[in-house]
C-alpha positions as CSV (number, residue, x, y, z in Angstrom):
1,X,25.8,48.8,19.1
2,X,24.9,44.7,19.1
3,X,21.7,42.8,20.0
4,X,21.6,39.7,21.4
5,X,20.3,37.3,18.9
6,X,16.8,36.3,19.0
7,X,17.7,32.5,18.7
8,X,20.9,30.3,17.9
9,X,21.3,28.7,14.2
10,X,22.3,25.5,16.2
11,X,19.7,24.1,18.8
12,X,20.1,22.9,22.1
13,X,21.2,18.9,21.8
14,X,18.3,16.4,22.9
15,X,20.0,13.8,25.8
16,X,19.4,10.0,24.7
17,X,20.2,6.6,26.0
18,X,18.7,4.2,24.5
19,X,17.8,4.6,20.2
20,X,14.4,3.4,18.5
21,X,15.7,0.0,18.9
22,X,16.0,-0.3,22.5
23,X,19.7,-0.2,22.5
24,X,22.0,1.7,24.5
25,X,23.4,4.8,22.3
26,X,27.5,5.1,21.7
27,X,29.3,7.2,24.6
28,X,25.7,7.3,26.2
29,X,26.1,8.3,30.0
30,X,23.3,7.5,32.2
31,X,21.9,6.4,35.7
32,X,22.3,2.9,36.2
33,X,18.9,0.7,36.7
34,X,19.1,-2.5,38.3
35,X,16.6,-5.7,37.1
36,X,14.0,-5.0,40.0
37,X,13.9,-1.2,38.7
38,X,13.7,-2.1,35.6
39,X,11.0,-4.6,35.5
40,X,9.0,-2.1,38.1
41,X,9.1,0.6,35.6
42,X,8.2,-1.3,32.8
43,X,5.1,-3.4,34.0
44,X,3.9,0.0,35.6
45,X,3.8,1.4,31.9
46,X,2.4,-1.3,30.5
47,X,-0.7,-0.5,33.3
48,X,-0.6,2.6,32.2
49,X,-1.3,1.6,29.0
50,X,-4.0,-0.8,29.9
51,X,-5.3,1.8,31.6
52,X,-5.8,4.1,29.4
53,X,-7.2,1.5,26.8
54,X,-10.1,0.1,29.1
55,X,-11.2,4.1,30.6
56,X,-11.4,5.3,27.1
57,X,-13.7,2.8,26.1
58,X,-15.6,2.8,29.4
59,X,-16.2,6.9,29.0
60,X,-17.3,6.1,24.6
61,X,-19.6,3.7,26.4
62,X,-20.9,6.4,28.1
63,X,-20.7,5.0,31.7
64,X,-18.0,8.1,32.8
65,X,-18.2,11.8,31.6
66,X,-14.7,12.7,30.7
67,X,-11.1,11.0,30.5
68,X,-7.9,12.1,29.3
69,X,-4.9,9.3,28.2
70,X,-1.5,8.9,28.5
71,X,-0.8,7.2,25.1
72,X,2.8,8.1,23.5
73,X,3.7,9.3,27.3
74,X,4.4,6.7,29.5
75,X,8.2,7.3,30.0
76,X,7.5,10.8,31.2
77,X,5.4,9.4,33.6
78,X,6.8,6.0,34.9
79,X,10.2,7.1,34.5
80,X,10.2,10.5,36.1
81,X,8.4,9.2,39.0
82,X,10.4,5.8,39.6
83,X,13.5,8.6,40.0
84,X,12.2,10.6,42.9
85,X,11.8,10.0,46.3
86,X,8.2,9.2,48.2
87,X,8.7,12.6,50.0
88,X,9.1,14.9,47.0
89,X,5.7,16.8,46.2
90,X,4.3,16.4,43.2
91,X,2.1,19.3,41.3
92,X,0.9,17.4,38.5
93,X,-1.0,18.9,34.9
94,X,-3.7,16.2,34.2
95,X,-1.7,14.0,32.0
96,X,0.0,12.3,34.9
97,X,-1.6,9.3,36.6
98,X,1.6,7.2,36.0
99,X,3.3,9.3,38.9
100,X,0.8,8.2,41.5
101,X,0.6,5.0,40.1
102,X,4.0,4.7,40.6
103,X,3.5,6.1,44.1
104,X,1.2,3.2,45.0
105,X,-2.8,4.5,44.3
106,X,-4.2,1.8,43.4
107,X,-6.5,0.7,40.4
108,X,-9.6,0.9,42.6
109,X,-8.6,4.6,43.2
110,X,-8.2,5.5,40.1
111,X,-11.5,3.9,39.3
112,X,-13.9,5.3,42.6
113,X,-12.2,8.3,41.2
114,X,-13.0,8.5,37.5
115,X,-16.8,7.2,38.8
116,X,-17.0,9.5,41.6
117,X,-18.4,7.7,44.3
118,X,-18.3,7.4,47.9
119,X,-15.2,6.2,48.2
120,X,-13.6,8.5,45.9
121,X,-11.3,11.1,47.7
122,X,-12.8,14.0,46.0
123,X,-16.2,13.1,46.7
124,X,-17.3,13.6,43.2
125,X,-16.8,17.1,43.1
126,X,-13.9,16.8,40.2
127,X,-13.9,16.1,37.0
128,X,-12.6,12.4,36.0
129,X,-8.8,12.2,35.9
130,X,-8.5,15.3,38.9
131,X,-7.1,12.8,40.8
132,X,-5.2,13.3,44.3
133,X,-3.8,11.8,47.5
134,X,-2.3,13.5,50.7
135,X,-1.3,9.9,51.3
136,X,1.1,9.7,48.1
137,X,2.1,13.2,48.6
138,X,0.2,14.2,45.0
139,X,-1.8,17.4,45.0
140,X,-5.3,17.8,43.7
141,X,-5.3,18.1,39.4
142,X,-6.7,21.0,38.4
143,X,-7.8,21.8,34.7
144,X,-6.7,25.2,34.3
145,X,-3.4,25.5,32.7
146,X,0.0,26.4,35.1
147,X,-1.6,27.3,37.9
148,X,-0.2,24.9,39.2
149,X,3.3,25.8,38.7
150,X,3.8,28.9,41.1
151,X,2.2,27.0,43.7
152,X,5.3,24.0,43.2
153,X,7.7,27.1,43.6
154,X,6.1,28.0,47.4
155,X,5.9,24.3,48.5
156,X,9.6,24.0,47.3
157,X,10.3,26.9,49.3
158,X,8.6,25.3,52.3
159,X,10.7,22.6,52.1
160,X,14.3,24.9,51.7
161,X,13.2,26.7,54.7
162,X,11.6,23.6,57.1
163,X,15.7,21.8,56.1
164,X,14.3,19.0,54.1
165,X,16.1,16.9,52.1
166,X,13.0,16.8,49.5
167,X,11.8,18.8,46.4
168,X,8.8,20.0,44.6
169,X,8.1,18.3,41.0
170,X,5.5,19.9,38.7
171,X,4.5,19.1,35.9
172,X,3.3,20.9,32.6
173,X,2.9,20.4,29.0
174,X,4.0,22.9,26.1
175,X,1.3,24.6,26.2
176,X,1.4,26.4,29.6
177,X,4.8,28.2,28.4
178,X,2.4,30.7,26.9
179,X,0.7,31.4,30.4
180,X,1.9,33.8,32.7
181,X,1.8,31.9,35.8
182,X,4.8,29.4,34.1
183,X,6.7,32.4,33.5
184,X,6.0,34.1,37.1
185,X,6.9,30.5,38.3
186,X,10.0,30.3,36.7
187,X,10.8,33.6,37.9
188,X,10.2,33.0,41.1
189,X,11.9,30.1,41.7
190,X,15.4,31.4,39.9
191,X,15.0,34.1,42.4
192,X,13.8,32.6,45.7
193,X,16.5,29.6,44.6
194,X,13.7,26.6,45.4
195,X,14.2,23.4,44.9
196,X,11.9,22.7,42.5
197,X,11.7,20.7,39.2
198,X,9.7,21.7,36.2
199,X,9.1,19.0,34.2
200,X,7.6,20.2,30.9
201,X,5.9,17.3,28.6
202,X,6.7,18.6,25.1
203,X,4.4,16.4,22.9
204,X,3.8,18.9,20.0
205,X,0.4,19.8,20.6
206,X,-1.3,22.0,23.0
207,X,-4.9,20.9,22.2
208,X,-4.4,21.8,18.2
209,X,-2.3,24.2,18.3
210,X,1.3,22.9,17.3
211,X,4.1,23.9,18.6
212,X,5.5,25.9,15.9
213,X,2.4,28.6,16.9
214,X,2.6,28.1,20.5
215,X,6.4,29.9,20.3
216,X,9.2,30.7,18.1
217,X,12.0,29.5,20.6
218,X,13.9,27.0,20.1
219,X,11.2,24.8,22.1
220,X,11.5,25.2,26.0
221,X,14.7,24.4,27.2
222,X,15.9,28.2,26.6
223,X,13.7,29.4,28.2
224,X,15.0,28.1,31.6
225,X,18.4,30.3,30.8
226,X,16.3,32.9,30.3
227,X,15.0,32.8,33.8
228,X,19.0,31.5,35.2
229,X,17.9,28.5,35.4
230,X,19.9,25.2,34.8
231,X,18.2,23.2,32.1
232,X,18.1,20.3,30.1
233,X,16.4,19.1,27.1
234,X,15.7,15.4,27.1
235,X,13.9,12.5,24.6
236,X,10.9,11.8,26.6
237,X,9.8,8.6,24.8
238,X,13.3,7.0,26.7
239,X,12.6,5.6,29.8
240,X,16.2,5.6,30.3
241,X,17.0,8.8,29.3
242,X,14.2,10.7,31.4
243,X,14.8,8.5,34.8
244,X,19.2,9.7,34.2
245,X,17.6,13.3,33.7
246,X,15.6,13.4,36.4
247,X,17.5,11.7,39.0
248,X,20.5,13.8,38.3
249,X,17.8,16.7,38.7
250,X,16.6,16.5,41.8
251,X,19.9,15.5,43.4
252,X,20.8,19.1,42.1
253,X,17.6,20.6,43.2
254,X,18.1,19.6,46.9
255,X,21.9,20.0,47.1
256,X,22.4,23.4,45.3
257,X,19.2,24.9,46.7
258,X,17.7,25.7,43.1
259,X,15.6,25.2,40.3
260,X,15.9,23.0,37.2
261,X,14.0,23.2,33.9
262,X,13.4,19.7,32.2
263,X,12.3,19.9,28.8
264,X,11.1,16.0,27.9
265,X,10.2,16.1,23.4
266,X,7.6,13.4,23.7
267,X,4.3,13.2,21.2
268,X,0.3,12.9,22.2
269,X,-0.5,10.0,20.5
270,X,-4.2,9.7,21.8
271,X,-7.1,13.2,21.2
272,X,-6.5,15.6,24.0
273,X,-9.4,13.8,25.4
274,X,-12.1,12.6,24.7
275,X,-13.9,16.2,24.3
276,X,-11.4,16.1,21.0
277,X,-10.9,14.5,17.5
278,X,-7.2,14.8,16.6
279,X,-7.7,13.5,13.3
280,X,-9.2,16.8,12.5
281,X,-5.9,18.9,12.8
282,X,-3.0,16.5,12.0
283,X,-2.3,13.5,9.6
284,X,-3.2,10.1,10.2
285,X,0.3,8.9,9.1
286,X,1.9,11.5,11.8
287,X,0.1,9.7,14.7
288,X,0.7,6.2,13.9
289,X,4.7,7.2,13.0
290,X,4.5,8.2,16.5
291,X,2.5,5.2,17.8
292,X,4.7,2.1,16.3
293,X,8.2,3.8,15.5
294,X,8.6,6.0,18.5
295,X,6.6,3.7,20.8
296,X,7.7,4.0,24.5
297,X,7.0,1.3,26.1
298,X,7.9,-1.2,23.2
299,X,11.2,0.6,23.1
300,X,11.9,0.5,26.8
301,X,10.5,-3.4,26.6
302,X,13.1,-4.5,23.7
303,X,15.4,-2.8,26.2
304,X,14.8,-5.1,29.1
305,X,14.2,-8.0,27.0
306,X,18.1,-7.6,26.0
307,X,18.9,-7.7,29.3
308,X,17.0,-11.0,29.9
309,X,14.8,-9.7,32.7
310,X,11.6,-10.0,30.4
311,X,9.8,-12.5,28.7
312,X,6.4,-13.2,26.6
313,X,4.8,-15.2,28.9
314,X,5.8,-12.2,31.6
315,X,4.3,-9.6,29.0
316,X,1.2,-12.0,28.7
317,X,0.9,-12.3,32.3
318,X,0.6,-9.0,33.6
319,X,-1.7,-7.4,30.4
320,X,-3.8,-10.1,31.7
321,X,-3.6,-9.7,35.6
322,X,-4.0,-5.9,34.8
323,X,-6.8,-6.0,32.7
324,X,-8.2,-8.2,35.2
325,X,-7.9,-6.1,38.3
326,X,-9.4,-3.0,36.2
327,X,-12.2,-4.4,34.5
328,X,-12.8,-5.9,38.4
329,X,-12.3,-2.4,40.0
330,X,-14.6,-0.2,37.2
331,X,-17.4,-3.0,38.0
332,X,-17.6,-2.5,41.8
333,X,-16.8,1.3,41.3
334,X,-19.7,1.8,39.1
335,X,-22.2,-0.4,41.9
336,X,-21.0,2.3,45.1
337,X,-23.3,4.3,45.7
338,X,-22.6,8.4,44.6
339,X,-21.8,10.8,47.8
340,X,-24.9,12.4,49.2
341,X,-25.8,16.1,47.9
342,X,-24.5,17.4,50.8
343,X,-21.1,17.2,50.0
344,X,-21.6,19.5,47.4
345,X,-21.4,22.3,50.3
346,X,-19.2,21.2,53.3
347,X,-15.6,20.8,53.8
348,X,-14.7,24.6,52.9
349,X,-16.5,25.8,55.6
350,X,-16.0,25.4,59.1
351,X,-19.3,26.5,59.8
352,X,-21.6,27.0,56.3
353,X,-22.1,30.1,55.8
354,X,-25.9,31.8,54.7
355,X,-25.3,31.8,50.8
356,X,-24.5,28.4,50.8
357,X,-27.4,26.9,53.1
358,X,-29.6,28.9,50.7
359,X,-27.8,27.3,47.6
360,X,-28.7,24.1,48.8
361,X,-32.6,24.4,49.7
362,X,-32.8,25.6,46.5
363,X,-31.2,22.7,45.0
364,X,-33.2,20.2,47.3
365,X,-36.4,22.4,46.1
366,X,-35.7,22.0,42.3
367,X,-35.2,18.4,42.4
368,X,-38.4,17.9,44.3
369,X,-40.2,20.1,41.7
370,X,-38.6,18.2,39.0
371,X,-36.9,14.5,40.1
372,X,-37.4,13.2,36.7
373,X,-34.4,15.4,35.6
374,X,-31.9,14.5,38.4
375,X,-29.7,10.6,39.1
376,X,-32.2,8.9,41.3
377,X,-28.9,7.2,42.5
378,X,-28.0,10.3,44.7
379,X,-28.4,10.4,48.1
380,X,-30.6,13.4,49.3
């Protein structure tokens, strides 16, 4: 009588490139980037970054309700994005705005978004940060966890069955292992063979709840063998590392007809959002080890410095130029007018239905009966 183990002593190997200095590892194999590439995916980051800087600050100033940053995750984002093609679909989490960045929305969007205004594609019915595009082929964020993630498996499945040479990409964080629908997705995709990629953003905290409660695995990538399910688990704070892993992912995705787990060990350097203090469940020193030593982007910029495809008056260009454009994009956002109350109702619809019509006199009623405690800015 034997039982399979309930873990290995060894764990599965992390895949590097490049080490905390932004050099390029002994007997490192890896996905060759060209200068144009290169310089793309690191001024992209560097927005990201800027980014995230000005829209926190914008949000403590109280001018949006809600935003969520990228901070310590930049090479997931930039890097997995700058290795797929325009016509994969992307299922993101919430912690992804570097993909369709990537993908060409532009800082405008992202700011009629986080504003909610007329010209944002939601029409103010999402939170900040729900962003999405049908353009850029980026689906709608929604807040609860791995929902998202069965839905990548039938889109994938679409695509097998309509002959494309495309895939599904969807994003999670560690976290949504511990939901059903990851496992059901997982699943289903082993089964049904889609080609889909499940990028998982490993960062060591699901809100505050560290990893070592969240499971007793050794992290994610096992999981995917669990399932049959080819996996790899890569260093998510190397640009070079996650572009190799991902490229080499989805060329397997479309030409095998199957699934692959991508297990990126990254950290959340910023709160969760700003609905959170992080300082209130892990050490100060832990963060800012992960903020200067483990950096990202400063390791991915020493990398292209060595190269000679980047300088300081480069770096000092585009942080200005950026910060530029955003500061520019936040102040006509915030002068648009908000979508009319209307829009709460339509576009499920094709005809409103009783329930709804009633939901909305009421609504016009109460803010008659009490306009002092509604935005006089909204259209009626």
């Amino acid at each position: 009588m034997r039982f399979i183990s309930d873990s290995d002593h060894k764990r599965v190997p992390c895949y590097r490139v490049l080490d905390d200095n932004g050099e390029i590892m002994k007997f490192s194999n890896y996905v060759q980037v060209n200068k144009e590439m290169a310089v793309k995916m690191y001024s992209n980051m560097v927005t990201l970054q800027t980014m995230d800087i000005i829209f926190y600050e914008v949000q403590r100033q109280g001018r949006i309700t809600f935003y969520v940053t990228c901070a310590g995750e930049e090479a997931v984002n930039i890097a997995s994005a700058a290795a797929l093609a325009f016509d994969d679909i992307i299922l993101p989490q919430y912690r992804e705005p570097g993909v369709l960045l990537w993908r060409g929305f532009t800082l405008q969007q992202f700011a009629d978004q986080c504003f909610g205004n007329t010209s944002d594609f939601g029409r103010g019915r999402q939170m900040p940060i729900h962003y999405g595009s049908n353009e850029h082929n980026y689906f709608t964020v929604s807040s609860p966890i791995a929902t998202q993630l069965p839905q990548a498996v039938g889109a994938a499945y679409s695509l097998k069955m309509d002959g494309k040479s495309a895939c599904a990409v969807t994003y999670c964080g560690d976290g949504s292992t511990s939901e059903g629908d990851f496992h059901a997705a997982l699943n289903f995709a082993a089964v049904m063979e889609a080609p889909v990629i499940f990028i998982c953003r490993n960062n060591g905290w699901a809100i505050s709840t560290p990893v070592e409660e969240q499971f007793r695995s050794d992290g994610v990538v096992v999981k995917g063998q669990a399932y049959g399910i080819k996996s790899i688990r890569v260093d998510g704070n190397d640009a070079l590392a996650v572009y190799s892993a991902v490229h080499t992912a989805r060329e397997m995705a479309i030409r095998e007809k199957r699934p692959v787990l991508i297990e990126a060990l990254t950290y959340r350097v910023g709160h969760h959002s700003t609905s959170d203090d992080s300082t209130k469940y892990r050490p100060n020193d832990e963060i800012e080890y992960w903020k200067m030593a483990r950096n990202p982007v400063n390791k991915f910029k020493r990398w292209v410095e060595r190269n000679g495809w980047w300088s300081d008056k480069d770096e000092m260009e585009v942080r200005s130029s950026v910060r530029k454009q955003l500061l520019e994009a936040i102040k006509l956002a915030e002068k648009e007018q908000k979508p009319p109350l209307e829009d709460m109702f339509n576009d499920v619809y094709d005809q409103l239905p009783s329930n709804l019509k009633e939901q909305e006199r009421q609504l016009r009623e109460t803010i008659k009966k009490y306009p002092k405690d509604y935005p006089s800015d909204v259209p009626l």
